[in-house]
C-alpha positions as CSV (number, residue, x, y, z in Angstrom):
1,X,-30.9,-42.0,-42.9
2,X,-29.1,-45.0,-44.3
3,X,-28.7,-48.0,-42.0
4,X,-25.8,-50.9,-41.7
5,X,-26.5,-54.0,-42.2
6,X,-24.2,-55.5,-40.1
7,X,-24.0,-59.1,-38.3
8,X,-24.5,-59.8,-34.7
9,X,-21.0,-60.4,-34.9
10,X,-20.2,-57.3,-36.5
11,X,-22.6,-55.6,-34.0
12,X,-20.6,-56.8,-31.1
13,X,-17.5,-55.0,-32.1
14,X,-19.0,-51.9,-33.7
15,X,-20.4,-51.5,-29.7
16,X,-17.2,-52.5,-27.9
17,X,-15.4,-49.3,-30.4
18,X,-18.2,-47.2,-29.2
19,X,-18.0,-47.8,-25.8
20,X,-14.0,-46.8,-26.1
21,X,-12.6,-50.0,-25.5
22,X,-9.4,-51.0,-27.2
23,X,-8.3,-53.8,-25.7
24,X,-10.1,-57.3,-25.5
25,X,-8.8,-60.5,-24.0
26,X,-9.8,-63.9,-24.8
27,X,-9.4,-67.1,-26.4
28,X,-11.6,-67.7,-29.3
29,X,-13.7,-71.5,-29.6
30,X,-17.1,-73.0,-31.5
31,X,-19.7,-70.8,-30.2
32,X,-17.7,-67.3,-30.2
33,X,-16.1,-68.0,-33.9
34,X,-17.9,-65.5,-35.8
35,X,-17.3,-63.4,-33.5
36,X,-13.4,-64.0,-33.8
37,X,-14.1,-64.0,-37.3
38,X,-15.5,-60.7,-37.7
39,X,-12.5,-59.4,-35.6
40,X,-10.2,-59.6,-38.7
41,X,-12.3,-55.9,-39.5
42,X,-11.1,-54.8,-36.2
43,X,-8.1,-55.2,-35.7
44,X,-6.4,-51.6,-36.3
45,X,-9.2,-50.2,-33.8
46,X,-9.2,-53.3,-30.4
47,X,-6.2,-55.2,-29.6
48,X,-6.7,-58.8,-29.3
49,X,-4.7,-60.8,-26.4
50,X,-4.9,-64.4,-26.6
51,X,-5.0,-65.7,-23.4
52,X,-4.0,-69.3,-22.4
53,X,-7.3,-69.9,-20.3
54,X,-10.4,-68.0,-20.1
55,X,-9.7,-67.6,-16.2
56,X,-6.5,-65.4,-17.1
57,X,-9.0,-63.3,-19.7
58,X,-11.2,-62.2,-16.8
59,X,-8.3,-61.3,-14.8
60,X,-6.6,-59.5,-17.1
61,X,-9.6,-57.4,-17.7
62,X,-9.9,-56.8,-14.2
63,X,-6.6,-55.8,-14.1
64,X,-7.0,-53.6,-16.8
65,X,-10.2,-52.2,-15.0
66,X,-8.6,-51.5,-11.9
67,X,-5.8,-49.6,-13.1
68,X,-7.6,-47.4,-15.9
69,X,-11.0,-46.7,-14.2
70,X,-12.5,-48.4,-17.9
71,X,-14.1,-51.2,-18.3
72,X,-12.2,-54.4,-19.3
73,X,-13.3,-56.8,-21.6
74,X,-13.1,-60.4,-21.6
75,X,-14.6,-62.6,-24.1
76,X,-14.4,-67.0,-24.5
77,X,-16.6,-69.7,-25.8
78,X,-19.5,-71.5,-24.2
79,X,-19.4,-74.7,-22.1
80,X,-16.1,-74.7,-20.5
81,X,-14.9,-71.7,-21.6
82,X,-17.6,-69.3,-20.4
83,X,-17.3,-71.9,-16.8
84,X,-14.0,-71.0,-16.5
85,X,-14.4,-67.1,-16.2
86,X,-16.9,-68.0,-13.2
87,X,-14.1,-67.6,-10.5
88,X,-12.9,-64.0,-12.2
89,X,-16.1,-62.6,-13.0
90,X,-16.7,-63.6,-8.5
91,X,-13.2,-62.1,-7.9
92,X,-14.6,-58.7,-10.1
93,X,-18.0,-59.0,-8.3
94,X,-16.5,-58.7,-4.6
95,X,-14.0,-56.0,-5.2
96,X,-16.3,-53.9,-7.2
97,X,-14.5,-54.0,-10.7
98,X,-16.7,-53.3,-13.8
99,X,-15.8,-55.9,-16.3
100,X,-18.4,-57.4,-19.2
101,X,-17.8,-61.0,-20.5
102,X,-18.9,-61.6,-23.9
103,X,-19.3,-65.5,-24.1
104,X,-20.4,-67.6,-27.1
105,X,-23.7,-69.6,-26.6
106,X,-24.8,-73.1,-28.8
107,X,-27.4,-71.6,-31.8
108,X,-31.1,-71.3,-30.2
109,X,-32.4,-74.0,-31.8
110,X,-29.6,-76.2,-29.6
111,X,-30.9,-74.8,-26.3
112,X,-32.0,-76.7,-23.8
113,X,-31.0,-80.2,-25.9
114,X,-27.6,-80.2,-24.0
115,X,-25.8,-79.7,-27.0
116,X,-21.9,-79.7,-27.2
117,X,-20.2,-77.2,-24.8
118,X,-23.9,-76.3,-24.1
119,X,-24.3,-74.5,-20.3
120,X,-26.8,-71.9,-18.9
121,X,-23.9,-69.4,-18.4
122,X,-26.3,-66.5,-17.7
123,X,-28.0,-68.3,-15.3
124,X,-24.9,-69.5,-13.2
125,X,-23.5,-66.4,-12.9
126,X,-26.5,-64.6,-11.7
127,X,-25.0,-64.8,-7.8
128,X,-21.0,-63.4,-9.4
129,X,-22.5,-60.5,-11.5
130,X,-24.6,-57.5,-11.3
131,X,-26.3,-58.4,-14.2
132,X,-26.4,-61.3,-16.9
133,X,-28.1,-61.5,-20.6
134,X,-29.0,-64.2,-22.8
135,X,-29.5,-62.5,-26.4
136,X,-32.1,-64.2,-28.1
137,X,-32.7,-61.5,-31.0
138,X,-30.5,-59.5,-32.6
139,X,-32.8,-56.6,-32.1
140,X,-31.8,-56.3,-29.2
141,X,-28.0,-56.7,-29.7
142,X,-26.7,-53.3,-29.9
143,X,-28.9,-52.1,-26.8
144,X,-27.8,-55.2,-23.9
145,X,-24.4,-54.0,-24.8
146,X,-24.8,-50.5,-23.9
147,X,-27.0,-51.1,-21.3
148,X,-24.3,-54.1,-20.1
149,X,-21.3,-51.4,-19.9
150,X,-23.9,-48.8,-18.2
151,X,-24.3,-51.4,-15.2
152,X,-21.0,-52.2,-15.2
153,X,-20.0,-48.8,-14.6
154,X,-23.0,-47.5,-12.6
155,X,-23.0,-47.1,-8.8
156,X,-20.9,-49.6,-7.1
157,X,-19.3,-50.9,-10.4
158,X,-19.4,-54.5,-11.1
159,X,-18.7,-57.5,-13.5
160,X,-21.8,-58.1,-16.1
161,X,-21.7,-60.9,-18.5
162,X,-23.2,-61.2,-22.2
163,X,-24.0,-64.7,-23.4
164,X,-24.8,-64.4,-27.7
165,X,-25.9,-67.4,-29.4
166,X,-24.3,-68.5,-32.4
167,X,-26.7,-68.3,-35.0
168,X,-27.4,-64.6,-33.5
169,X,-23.6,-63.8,-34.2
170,X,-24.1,-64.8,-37.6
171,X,-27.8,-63.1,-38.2
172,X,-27.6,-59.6,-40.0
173,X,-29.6,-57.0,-38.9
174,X,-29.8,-53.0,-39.5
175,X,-27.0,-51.3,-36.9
176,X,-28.0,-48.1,-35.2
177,X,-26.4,-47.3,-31.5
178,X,-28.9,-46.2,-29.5
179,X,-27.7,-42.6,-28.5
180,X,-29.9,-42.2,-25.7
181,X,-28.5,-42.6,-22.2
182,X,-29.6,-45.9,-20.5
183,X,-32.1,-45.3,-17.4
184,X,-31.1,-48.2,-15.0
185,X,-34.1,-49.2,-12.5
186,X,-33.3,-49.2,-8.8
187,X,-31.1,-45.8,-9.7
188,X,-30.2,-43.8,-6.2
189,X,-31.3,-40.6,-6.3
190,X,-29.2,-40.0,-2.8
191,X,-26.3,-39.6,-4.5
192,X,-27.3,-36.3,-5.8
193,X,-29.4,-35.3,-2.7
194,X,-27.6,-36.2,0.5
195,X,-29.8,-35.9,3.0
196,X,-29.1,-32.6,5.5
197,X,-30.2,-33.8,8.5
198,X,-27.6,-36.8,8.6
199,X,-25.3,-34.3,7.7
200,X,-25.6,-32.4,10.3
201,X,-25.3,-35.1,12.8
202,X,-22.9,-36.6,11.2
203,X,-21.1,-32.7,11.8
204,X,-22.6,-33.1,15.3
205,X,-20.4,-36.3,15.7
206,X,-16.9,-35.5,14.6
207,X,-17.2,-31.8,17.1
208,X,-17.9,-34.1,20.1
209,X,-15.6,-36.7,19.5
210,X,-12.3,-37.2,21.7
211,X,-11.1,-40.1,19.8
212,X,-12.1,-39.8,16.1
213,X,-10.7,-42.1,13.4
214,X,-11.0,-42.4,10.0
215,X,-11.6,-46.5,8.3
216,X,-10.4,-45.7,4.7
217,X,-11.9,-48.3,1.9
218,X,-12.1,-49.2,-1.6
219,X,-14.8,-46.7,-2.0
220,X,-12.4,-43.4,-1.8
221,X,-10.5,-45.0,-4.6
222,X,-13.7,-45.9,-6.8
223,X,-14.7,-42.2,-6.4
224,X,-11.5,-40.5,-6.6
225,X,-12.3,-38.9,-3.3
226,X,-8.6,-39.5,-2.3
227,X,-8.1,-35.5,-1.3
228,X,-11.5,-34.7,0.2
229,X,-10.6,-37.6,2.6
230,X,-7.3,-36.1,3.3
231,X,-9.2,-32.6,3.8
232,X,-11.6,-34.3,6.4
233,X,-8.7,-36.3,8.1
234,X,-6.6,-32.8,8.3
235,X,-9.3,-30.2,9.0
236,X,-10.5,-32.0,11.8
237,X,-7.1,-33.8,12.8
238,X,-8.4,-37.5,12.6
239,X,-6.1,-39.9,12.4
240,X,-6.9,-42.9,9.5
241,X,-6.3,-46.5,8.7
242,X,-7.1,-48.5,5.3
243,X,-8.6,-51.5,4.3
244,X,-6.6,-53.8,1.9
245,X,-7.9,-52.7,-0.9
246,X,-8.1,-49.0,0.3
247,X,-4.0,-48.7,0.0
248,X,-2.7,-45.7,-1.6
249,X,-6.4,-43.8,-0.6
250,X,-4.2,-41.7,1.5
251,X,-0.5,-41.8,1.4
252,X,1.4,-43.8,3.3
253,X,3.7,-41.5,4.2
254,X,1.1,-39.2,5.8
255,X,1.9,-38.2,9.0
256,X,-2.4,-38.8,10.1
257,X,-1.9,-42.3,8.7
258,X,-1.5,-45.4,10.6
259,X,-1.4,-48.2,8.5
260,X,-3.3,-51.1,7.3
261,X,-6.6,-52.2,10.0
262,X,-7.7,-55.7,10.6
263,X,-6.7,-59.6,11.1
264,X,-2.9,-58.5,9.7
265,X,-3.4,-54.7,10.2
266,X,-1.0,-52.9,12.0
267,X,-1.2,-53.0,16.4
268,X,-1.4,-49.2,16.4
269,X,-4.5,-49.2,13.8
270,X,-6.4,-52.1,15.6
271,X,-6.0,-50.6,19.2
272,X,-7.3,-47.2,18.1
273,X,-10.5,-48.7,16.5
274,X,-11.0,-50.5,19.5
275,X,-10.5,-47.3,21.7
276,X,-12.1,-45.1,19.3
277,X,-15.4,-42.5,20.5
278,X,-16.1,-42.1,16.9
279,X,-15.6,-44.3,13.5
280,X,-15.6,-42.5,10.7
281,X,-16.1,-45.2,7.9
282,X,-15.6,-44.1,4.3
283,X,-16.3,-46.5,1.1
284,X,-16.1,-49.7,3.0
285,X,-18.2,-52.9,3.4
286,X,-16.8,-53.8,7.7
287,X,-16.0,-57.4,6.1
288,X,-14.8,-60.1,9.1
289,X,-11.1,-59.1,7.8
290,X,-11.6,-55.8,9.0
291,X,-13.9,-56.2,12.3
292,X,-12.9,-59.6,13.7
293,X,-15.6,-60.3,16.5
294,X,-18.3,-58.1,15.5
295,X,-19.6,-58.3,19.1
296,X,-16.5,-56.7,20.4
297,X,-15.8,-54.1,17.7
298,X,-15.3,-50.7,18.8
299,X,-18.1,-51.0,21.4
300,X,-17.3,-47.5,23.0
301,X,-17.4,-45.8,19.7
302,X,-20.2,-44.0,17.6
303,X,-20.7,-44.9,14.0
304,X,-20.9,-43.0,10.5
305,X,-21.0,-44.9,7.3
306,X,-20.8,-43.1,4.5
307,X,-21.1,-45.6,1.4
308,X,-23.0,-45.6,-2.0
309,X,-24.3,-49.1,-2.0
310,X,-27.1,-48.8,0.6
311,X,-27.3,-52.7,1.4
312,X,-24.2,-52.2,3.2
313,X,-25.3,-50.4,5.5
314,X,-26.2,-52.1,9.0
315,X,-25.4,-55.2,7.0
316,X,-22.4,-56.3,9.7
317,X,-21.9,-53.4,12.0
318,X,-24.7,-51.2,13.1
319,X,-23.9,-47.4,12.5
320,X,-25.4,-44.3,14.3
321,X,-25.5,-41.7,11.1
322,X,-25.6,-43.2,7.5
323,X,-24.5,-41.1,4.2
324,X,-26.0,-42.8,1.4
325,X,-24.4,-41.8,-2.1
326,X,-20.8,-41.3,-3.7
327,X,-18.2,-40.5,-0.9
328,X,-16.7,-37.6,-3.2
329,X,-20.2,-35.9,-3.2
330,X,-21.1,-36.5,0.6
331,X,-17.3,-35.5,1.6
332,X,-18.2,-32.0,-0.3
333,X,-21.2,-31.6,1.4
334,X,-19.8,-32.8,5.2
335,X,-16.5,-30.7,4.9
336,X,-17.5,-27.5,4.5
337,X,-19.9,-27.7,7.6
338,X,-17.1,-29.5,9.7
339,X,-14.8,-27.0,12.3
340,X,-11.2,-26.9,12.4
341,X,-10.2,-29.6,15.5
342,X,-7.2,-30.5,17.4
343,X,-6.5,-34.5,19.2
344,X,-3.0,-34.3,20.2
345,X,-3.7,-36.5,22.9
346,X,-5.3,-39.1,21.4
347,X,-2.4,-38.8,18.5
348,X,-0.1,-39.0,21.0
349,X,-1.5,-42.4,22.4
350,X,-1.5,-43.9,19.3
351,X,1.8,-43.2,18.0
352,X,3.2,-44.9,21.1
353,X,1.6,-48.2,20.2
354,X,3.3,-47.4,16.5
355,X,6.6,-47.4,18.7
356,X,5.8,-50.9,20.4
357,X,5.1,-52.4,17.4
358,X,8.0,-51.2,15.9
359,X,10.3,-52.7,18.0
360,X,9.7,-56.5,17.1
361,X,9.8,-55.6,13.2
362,X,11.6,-57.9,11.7
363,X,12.6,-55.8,9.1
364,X,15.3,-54.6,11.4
365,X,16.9,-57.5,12.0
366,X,20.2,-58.3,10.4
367,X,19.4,-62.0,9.7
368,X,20.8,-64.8,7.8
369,X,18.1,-66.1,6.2
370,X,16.0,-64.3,3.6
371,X,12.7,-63.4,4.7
372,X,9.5,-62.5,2.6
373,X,9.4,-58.6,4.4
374,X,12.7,-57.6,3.2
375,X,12.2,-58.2,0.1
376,X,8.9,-56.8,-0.1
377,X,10.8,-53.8,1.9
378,X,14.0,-53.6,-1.0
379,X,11.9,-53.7,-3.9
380,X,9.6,-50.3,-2.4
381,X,12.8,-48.7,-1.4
382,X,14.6,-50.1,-5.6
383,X,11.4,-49.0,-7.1
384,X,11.1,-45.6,-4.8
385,X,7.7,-46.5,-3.9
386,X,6.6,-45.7,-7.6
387,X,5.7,-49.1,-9.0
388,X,2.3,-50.2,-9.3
389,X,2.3,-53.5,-7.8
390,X,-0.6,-56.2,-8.5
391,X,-0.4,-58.8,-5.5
392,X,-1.4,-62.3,-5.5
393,X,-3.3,-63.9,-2.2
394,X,-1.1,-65.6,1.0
395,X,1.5,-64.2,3.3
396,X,3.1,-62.5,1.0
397,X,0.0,-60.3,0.1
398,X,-0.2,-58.8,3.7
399,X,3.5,-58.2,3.4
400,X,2.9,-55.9,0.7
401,X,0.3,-54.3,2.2
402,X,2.7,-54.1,5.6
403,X,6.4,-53.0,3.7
404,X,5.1,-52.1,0.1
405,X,4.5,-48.2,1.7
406,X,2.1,-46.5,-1.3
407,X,1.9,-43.0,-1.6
408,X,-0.9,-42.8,-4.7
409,X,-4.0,-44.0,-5.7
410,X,-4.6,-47.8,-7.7
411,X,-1.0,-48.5,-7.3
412,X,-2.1,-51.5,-5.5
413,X,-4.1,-54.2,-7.6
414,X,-5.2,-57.6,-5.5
415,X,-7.9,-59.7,-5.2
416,X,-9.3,-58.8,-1.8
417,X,-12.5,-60.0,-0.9
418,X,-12.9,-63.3,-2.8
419,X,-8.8,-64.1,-2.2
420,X,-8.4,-65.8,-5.6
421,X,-4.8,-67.3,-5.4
422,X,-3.4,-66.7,-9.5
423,X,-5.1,-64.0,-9.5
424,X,-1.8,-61.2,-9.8
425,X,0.1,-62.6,-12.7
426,X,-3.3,-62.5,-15.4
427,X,-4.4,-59.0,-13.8
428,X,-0.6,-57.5,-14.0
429,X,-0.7,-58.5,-18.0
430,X,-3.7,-56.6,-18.1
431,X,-2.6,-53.7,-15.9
432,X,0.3,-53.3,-18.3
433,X,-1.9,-52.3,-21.5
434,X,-2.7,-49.3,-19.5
435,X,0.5,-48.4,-18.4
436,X,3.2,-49.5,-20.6
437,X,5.8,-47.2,-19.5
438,X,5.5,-47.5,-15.7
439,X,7.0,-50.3,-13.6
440,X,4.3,-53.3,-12.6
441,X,5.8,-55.7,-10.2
442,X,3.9,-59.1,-9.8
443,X,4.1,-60.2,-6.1
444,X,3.3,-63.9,-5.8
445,X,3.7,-67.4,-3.8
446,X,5.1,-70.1,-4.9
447,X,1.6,-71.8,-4.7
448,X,0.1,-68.7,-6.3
449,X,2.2,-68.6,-9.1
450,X,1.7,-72.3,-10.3
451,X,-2.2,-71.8,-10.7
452,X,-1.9,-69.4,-13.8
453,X,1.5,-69.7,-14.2
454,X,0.6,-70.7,-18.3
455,X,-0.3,-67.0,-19.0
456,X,3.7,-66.5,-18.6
457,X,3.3,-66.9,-22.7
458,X,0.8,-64.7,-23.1
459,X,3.4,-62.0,-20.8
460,X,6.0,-63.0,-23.4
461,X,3.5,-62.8,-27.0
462,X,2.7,-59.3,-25.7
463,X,6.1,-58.5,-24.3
464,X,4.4,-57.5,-21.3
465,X,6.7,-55.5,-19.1
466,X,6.1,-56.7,-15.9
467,X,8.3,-58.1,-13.0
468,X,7.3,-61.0,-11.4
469,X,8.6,-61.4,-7.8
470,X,8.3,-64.9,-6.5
471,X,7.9,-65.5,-2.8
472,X,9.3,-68.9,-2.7
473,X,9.3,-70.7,0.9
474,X,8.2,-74.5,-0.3
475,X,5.0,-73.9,1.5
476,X,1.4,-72.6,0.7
477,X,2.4,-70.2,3.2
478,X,-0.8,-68.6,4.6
479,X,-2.0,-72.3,5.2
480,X,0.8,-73.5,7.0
481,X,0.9,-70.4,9.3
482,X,-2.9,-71.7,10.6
483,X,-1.5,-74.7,10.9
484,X,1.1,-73.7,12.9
485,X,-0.8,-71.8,15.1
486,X,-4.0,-73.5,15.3
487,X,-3.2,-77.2,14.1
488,X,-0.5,-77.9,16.3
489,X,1.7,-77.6,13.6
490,X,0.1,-80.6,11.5
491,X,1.4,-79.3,8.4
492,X,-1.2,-81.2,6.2
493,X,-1.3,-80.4,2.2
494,X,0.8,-77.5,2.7
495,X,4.9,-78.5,1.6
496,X,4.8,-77.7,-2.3
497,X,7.1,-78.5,-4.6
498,X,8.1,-76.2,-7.4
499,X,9.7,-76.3,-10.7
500,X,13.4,-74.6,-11.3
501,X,11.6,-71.1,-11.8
502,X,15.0,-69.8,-13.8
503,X,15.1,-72.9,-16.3
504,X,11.0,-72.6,-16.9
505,X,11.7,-68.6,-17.4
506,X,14.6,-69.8,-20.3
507,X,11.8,-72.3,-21.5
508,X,8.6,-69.5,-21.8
509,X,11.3,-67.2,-23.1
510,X,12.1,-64.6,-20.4
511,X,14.5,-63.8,-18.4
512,X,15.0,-65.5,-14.6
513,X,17.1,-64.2,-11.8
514,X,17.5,-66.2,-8.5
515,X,17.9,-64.8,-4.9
516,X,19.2,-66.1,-2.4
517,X,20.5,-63.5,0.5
518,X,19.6,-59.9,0.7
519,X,22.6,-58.5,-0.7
520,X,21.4,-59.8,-3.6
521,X,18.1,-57.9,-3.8
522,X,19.1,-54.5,-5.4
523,X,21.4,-56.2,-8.1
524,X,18.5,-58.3,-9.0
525,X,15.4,-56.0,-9.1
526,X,18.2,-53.2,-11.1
527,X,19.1,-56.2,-13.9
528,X,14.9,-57.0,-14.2
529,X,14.4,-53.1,-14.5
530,X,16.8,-52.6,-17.2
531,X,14.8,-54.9,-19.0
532,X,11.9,-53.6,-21.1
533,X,9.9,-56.9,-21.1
534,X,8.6,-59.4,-18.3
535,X,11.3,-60.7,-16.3
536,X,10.9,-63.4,-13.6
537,X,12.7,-63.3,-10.0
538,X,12.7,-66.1,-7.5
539,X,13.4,-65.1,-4.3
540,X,14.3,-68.4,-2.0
541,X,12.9,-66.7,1.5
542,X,12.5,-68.5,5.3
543,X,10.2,-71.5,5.3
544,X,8.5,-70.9,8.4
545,X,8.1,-67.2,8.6
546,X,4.9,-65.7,10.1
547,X,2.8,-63.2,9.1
548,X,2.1,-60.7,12.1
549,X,0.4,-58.9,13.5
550,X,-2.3,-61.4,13.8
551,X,-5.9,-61.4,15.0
552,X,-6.9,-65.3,15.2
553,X,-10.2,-65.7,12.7
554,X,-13.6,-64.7,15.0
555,X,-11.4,-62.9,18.1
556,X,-11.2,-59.2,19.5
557,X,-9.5,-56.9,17.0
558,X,-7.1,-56.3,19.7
559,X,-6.4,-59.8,20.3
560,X,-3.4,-59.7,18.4
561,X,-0.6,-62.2,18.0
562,X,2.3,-59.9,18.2
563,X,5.9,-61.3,16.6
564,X,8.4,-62.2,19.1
565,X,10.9,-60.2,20.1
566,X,14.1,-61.3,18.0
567,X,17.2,-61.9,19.6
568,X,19.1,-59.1,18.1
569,X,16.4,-56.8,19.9
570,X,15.9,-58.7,23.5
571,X,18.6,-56.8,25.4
572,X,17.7,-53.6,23.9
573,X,14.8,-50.7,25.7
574,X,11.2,-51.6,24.5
């Protein structure tokens, strides 16, 4: 058989076409130029987006990721430019996203001499990846890629980056894709064989419990398990709540859902973990968001923990049964061995703290001022709840999760565990390669928005259409709400000045709307609809809003900070 000579360069993108990817984002420098060179051969196959900083590359391809269930691609130079994908590749790493980073390296000869834009990229990132490579041969070129998307995709998926010399990007050597599937070490065989005796205590469990209830995480998402949860939750009528990044597992319109758990989770969700006989917990890690004190979670309540990456389990809250392997798998195994059950009662006692709860929402205030929740509220009810939205991180990301009510699965994109503010604006652009013809609305801060606020022109080179929703209350929000509460309001670093958001849209080339009151909403999100393109609204809201519920960082779960009761409300029944 005839081989291809081919560069390293050549190599690279030969793999990437194999591997089905047909999008790349980047911005091209020294030690990554013939690679960029060689892309000129490409170009009818990949798309190219030139990014306006390696940060925005990662997150695009995360955003990408998340969305399609592929694996993005993000690719920069070395020195600075492989640094500054550092706090994407981390943001991928926590929330489970499989992206691989291609980065240009200084030739080998250079290593180790400190060379121009020299750094051990590999080695830094060792604690934000699964994996990391340093391609010293170009023998082993075409494999590290293959075996780099495998990893990414594998198990829990997960960021892995590729650092390529120069000189190997330039080397030719014979091209042949190795065919054979990659055989990862460390591979769980318990996701094919769940073991039976946990399953049948697990079983055991969920017939004996009076107060069952269902924690809903990423995981259901990552393994499409979305209806065997929903079969579980309404065979054995368990009520459920969801982790941030678990939105949309089960819709929110299900009558067995109760909303979001944790330090901004809903008072209904929170109480019933706390009162709970039995925790059902599906594809989640029990992060501090989730538990608060973990010497006061659920103490009354037995434990399952069905997840596929095993160090999770016992790592923050001891469990009674574990169910090691993919959630979809174990779910079909547990289900079928599961009776039918009835907790009317314990339904019943939790839809009266729904009720309570209810009562102080501000959403049902007629007020003056413009608050963050109502618009968060008008644009689900504009967009009929059918808009994939990609959140950034602050007051205004637990509003979406609170008013933004999602009814599928990945219509929620946000950076969860690592809580990288200019994060949503990078990842929407990327979002929006997979799904050009359905709505994407950014929702940001105005101290979100100013920390990748560049990649606005890379929104406009690609006519990206996304809608970008600005939260604007002159505060880093989240911040000043500690301080508020904690720092006797000493409102230190926290006032934040912004530019006129309208004028910089006209400057960047897209169109800006400005809201002030809430009869303004609809008009505005209708005009940025009609659009087909990214569009920009600023939405002035109240400065000193609160975010609540609230469990204070380290309390009970139940030690919630409940929002007072507004005046419009005070007279009425409770």
């Amino acid at each position: 058989m005839k081989k291809n000579k081919l560069t390293g360069a050549e190599i690279i993108w030969e793999c990437l076409m194999r591997e089905g990817v047909d999008v790349v984002f980047g911005y091209p420098g020294g030690a990554i130029l013939p690679t960029y060179d060689a892309l000129s051969k490409y170009k009818d196959k990949i798309h190219h987006v030139l990014t306006r900083h390696e940060q925005g590359a990662t997150h695009m391809a995360d955003g990408y990721a998340r969305t399609s269930g592929k694996v993005g691609v993000a690719m920069a130079t070395s020195g600075p430019g492989a640094a500054n994908m550092v706090t994407g590749l981390a943001t991928a790493m926590m929330d489970s996203v499989p992206i691989v980073c291609i980065t240009g390296q200084v030739p080998r000869p250079a290593i180790g001499s400190d060379a121009f834009q020299e750094m051990d990229i590999s080695g830094a990132v060792i604690p934000v990846t699964k994996h990391s490579y340093l391609v010293m041969d170009i023998k082993n070129l075409a494999q590290t890629m293959k075996e780099a998307f495998a990893i990414a995709r594998s198990g829990r998926p997960g960021p892995v980056l590729i650092d390529i010399p120069k000189d190997v990007q330039a080397e030719e050597y014979e091209f042949i894709y190795p065919e054979e599937p990659v055989k990862l070490p460390g591979e769980n065989p318990l996701n094919k064989e769940i073991n039976k005796k946990s399953l049948d205590d697990a079983a055991d469990l969920i017939a004996n419990a009076k107060r069952p209830f269902i924690l809903a995480g990423h995981g259901i998402l990552l393994s499409g398990a979305s209806k065997e949860v929903i079969e579980l939750s309404e065979k054995c009528d368990i009520p459920l709540s969801w982790t941030l990044l678990g939105s949309g597992a089960v819709p929110a319109s299900h009558d067995l859902n109760m909303g979001m758990m944790g330090m901004h989770g809903e008072f209904a969700a929170n109480n019933a973990i706390q009162k709970a006989d039995l925790l059902i917990a599906c594809g989640m890690r029990f992060d501090d968001r989730v538990t608060g004190n973990t010497k006061t979670y659920s103490l009354d309540s037995k434990k399952i923990h069905i997840e596929i990456d095993p160090t999770e389990i016992n790592k923050n809250v001891p469990v009674d049964v574990a169910l090691v392997g993919d959630l979809k798998l174990v779910l079909n195994k547990l289900i079928p061995i599961l009776n039918d059950q009835k907790n009317t009662e314990w339904i019943n006692e939790i839809e009266k703290w729904k009720k309570e709860s209810q009562s102080r929402d501000i959403i049902n205030a007629d007020t003056q001022m413009l608050y963050g929740a109502q618009v968060i509220s008008d644009i689900w009810k504009e967009t009929n709840g059918d808009a994939i939205v990609v959140s950034d991180v602050g007051q205004h990301q637990m509003l979406e999760a609170q008013y933004y009510k999602h009814d599928e699965p990945n219509t929620l994109l946000t950076s969860g565990g690592l809580g990288t503010m200019g994060f949503s604006l990078p990842a929407a652009i990327g979002a929006s390669f997979y799904n050009r013809n359905k709505d994407i609305w950014v929702i940001v801060g105005d101290g979100s928005i100013q920390m990748t606020i560049t990649e606005l022109a890379t929104a406009v080179q690609e006519n990206a259409n996304i809608k970008i929703a600005i939260i604007n209350n002159g505060y880093l929000g989240m911040v000043r709400q500690w301080q508020q509460l904690f720092y006797d309001s000493r409102y230190s670093e926290t006032p934040i000045s912004s530019p006129d958001y309208v004028k910089l849209s006209e400057a960047y080339g897209l169109k800006g709307i400005r809201v002030i009151s809430r009869p303004e909403i609809p008009s505005a999100i209708e005009e940025a609809q009609k659009i087909n393109g990214p569009v920009l609204v600023e939405f002035v809201v109240e400065q000193h809003d609160m975010v609540y519920p609230m469990v204070p960082a380290g309390a009970d779960l139940d030690a919630m900070i409940s929002r007072p009761v507004h005046e419009q409300f005070k007279d009425a029944e409770m």
